[in-house]
C-alpha positions as CSV (number, residue, x, y, z in Angstrom):
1,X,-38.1,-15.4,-6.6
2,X,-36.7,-13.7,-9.7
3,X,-37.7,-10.3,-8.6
4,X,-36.2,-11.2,-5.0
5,X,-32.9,-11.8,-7.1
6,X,-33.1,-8.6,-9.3
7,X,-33.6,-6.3,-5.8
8,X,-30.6,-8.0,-4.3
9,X,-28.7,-6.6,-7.0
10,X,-30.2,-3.0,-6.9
11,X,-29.2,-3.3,-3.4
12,X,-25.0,-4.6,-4.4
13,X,-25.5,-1.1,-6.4
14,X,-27.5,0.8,-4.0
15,X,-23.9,-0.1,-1.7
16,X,-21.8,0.9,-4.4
17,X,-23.1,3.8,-4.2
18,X,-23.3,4.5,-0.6
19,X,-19.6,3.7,-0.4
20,X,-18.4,6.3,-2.8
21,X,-20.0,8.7,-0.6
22,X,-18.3,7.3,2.4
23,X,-14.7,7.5,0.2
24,X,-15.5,11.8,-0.8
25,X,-16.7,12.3,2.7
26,X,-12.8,10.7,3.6
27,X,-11.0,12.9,1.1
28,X,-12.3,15.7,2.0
29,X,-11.4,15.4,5.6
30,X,-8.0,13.9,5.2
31,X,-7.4,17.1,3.0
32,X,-8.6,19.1,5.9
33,X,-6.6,17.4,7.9
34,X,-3.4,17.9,5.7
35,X,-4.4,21.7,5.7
36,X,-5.2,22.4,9.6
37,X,-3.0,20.1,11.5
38,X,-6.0,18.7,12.6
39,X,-4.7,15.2,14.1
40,X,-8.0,14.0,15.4
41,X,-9.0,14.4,12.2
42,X,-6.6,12.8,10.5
43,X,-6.6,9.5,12.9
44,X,-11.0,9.7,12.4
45,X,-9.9,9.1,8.3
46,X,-7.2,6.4,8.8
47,X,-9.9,4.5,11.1
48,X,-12.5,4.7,9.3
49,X,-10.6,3.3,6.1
50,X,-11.4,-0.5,8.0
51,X,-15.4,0.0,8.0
52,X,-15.2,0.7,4.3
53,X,-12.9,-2.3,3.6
54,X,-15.1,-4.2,5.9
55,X,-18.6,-2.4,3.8
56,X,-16.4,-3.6,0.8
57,X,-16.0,-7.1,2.1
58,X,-19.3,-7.8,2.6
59,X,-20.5,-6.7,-1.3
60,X,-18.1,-9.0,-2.4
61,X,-19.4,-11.6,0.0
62,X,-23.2,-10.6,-1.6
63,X,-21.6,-11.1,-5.4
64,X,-19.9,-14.4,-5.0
65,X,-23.5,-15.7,-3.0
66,X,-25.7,-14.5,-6.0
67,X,-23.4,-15.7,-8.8
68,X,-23.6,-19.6,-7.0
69,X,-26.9,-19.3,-6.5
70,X,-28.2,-17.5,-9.4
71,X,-26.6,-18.6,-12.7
72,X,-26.4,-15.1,-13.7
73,X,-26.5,-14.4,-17.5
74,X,-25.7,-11.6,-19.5
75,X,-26.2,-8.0,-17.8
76,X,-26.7,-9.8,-15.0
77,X,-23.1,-11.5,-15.1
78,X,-21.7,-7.9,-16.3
79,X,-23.3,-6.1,-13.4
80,X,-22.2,-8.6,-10.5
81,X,-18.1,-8.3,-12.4
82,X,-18.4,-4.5,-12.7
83,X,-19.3,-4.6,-8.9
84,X,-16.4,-6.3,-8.2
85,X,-13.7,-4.3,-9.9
86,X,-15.5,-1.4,-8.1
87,X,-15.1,-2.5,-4.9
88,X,-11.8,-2.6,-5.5
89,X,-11.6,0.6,-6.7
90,X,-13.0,2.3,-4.0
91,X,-11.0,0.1,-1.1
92,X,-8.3,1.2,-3.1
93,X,-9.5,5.4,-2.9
94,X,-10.0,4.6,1.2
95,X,-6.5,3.9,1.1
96,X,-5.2,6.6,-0.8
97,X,-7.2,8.9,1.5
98,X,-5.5,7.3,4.1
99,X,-2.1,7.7,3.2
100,X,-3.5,11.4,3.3
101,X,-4.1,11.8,6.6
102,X,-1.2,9.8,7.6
103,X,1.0,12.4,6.0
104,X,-0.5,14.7,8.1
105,X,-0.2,12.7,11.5
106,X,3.7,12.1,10.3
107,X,4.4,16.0,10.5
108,X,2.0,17.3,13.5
109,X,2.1,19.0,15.2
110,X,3.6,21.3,11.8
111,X,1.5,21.4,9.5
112,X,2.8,19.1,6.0
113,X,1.8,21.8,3.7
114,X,3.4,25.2,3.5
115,X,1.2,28.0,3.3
116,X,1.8,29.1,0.2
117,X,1.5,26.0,-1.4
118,X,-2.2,25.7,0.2
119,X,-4.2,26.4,-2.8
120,X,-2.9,23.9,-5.3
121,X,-3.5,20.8,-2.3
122,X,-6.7,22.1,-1.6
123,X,-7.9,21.9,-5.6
124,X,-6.5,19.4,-5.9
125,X,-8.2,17.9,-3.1
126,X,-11.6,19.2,-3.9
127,X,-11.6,17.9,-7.5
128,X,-10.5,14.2,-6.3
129,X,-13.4,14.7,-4.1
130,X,-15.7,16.2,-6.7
131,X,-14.5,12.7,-9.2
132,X,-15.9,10.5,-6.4
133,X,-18.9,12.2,-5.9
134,X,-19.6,12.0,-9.8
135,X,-19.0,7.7,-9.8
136,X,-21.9,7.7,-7.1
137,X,-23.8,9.5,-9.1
138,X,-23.0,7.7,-12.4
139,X,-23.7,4.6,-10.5
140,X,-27.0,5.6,-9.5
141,X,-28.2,6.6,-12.4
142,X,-26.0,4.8,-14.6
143,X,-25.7,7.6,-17.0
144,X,-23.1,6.8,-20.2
145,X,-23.0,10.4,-21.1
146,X,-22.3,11.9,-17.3
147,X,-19.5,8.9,-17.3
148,X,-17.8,10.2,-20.2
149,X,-17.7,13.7,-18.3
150,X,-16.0,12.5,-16.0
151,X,-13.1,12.6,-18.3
152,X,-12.8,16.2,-18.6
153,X,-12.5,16.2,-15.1
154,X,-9.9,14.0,-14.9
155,X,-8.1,16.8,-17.4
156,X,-7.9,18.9,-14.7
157,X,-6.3,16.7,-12.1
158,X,-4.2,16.4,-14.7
159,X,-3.2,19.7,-15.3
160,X,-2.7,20.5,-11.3
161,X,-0.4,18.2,-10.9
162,X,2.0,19.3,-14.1
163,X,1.1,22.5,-12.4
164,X,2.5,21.0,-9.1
165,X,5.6,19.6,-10.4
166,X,6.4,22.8,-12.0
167,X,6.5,24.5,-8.5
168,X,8.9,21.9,-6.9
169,X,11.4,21.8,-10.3
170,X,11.6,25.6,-10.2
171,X,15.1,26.9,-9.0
172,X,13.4,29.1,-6.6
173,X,11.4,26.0,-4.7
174,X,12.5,27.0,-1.2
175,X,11.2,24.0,1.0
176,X,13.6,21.5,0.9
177,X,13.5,17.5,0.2
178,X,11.3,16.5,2.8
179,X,8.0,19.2,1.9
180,X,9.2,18.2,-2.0
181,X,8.6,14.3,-1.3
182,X,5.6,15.3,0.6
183,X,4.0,17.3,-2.1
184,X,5.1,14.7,-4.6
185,X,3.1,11.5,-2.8
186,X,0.4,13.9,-2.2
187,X,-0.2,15.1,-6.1
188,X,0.2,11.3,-6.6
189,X,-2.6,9.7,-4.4
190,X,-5.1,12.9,-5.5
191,X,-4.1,11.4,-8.8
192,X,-4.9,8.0,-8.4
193,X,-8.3,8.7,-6.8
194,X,-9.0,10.4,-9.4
195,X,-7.6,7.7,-11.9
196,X,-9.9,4.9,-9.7
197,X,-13.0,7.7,-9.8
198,X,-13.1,7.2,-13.6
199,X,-12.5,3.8,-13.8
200,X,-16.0,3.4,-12.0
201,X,-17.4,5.1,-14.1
202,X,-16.2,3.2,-17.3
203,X,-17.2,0.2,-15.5
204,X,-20.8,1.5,-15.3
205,X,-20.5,2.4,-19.1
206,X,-19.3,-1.5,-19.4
207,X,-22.8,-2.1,-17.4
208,X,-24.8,-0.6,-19.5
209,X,-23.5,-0.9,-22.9
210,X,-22.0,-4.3,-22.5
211,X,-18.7,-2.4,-24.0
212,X,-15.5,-1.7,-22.6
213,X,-15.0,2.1,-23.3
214,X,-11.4,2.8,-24.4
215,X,-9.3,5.4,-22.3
216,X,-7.3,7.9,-23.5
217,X,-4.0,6.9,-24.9
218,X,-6.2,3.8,-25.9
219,X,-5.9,1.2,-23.1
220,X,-9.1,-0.7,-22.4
221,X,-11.6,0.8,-18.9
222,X,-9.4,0.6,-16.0
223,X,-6.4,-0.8,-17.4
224,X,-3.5,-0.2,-14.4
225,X,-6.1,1.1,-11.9
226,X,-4.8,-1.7,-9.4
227,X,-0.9,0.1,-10.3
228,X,0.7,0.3,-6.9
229,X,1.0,3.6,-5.3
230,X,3.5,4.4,-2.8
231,X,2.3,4.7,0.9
232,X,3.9,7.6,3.4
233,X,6.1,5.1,4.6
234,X,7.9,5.0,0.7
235,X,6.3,1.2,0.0
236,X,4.8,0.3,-3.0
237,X,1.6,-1.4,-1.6
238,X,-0.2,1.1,0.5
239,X,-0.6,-1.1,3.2
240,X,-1.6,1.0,6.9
C-alpha cells in the first residue's frame, strides 16, 4: 500500500514536470507568434492556456486526495506543498504566455514588434523559455546545484530588460506610445516567467533540503511570485 502511495507521488511530480514542458512549448510559440504575425498561432497558445489550467487542476485535485488519505509526514508533507505552489506557478507562466499571444492577436494583422526591435523580444523570449525548460529539469532530477543555476539565468533576463527600457527612454525612440506600452508589458511578462521559472526551482531546493533558500535581495523562495501582472487589456489580474 505504502509503495502504491510513494508512486502516486512520483507521478504528482512526473506531471509537474510534463507541464513545464507544455508552458516552454507555449512561450516559444506565443513569441513566434509576436514575431510573424502569425494569428493562428497566437489563438493555438491562448487555447491551450485552459488544458494546462485544467492539467493543473487535476494535480491539485491528486494532492488534496493523498494528503486526506495519507497523513503525510515530513518530506512527504514538503513534497505534496511544493507541488502546490508549483502548480500555481506554472498556471500563472500559461497565462503570461497568453497575454503574449494576445498582444499579437490585438495588433494583426501588423505585426506588435518593429523590426528593429526584433532581437531583444526574441532573447528575451528564448531565455524565458530556456528558464522553464531548466524547472522541468530540476524537477526531474531534483538537482540543488542545477536550481541555484538557474539564478544566473535569471541575471540575464535581468539585464535584457534594463537593456529594453534603455531603448524606449532614449530621445531617439521613434515608435510612439502604443509600440512603447507594448514593449513595456512584453519585457514584463518574459520577466515574470522567468521570476515563476526560479521560484520552482527554489521550491524543489525546499523539497530536498527541507530549507527555504533565500533570494537575492534576501526575501524567502518565491516571496511575490503570485505579484499581479498586468494583462493586454491594462488589468492587474491577468484574467483571458
Amino acid at each position: 500500500m505504502r509503495d502504491t502511495y510513494h508512486e502516486q507521488l512520483d507521478d504528482i511530480l512526473a506531471e509537474l514536470e510534463r507541464m513545464t514542458r507544455t508552458v516552454s512549448t507555449a512561450v516559444r510559440r506565443s513569441t513566434t507568434a509576436l514575431l510573424t504575425a502569425d494569428i493562428r498561432q497566437a489563438e493555438e497558445v491562448i487555447a491551450a492556456d485552459i488544458q494546462l489550467d485544467a492539467a493543473g487542476e487535476g494535480v491539485e485535485e491528486k494532492v488534496f486526495e493523498l494528503m486526506a488519505r495519507q497523513s503525510p509526514v515530513a518530506n512527504e508533507l514538503r513534497m505534496l506543498v511544493a507541488a502546490l505552489r508549483m502548480v500555481a506557478d506554472l498556471e500563472r507562466m500559461g497565462d503570461l504566455a497568453a497575454h503574449v499571444s494576445k498582444i499579437a492577436r490585438l495588433r494583426y494583422p501588423a505585426s506588435a514588434i518593429p523590426a528593429e526591435l526584433h532581437p531583444v523580444i526574441e532573447e528575451m523570449g528564448g531565455v524565458a523559455g530556456r528558464m522553464v525548460d531548466g524547472a522541468g529539469d530540476v524537477i526531474k532530477s531534483r538537482d540543488v546545484e542545477a536550481a541555484a543555476k538557474l539564478e544566473a539565468v535569471d541575471d540575464e533576463m535581468d539585464k535584457l530588460r534594463s537593456n529594453q527600457f534603455r531603448l524606449m527612454m532614449d530621445d531617439s525612440w521613434p515608435h510612439g506610445v502604443e509600440v512603447a506600452v507594448d514593449i513595456a508589458l512584453l519585457g514584463r511578462y518574459y520577466e515574470r516567467i522567468a521570476d515563476h521559472a526560479v521560484s520552482m526551482a527554489r521550491r524543489v531546493v525546499y523539497l530536498v533540503t527541507g530549507e527555504l533558500p533565500v533570494a537575492i535581495g534576501g526575501t524567502a523562495a518565491g516571496s511575490g511570485a503570485g505579484a499581479s501582472t498586468p494583462g493586454p487589456n491594462g488589468n492587474g489580474n491577468g484574467s483571458h
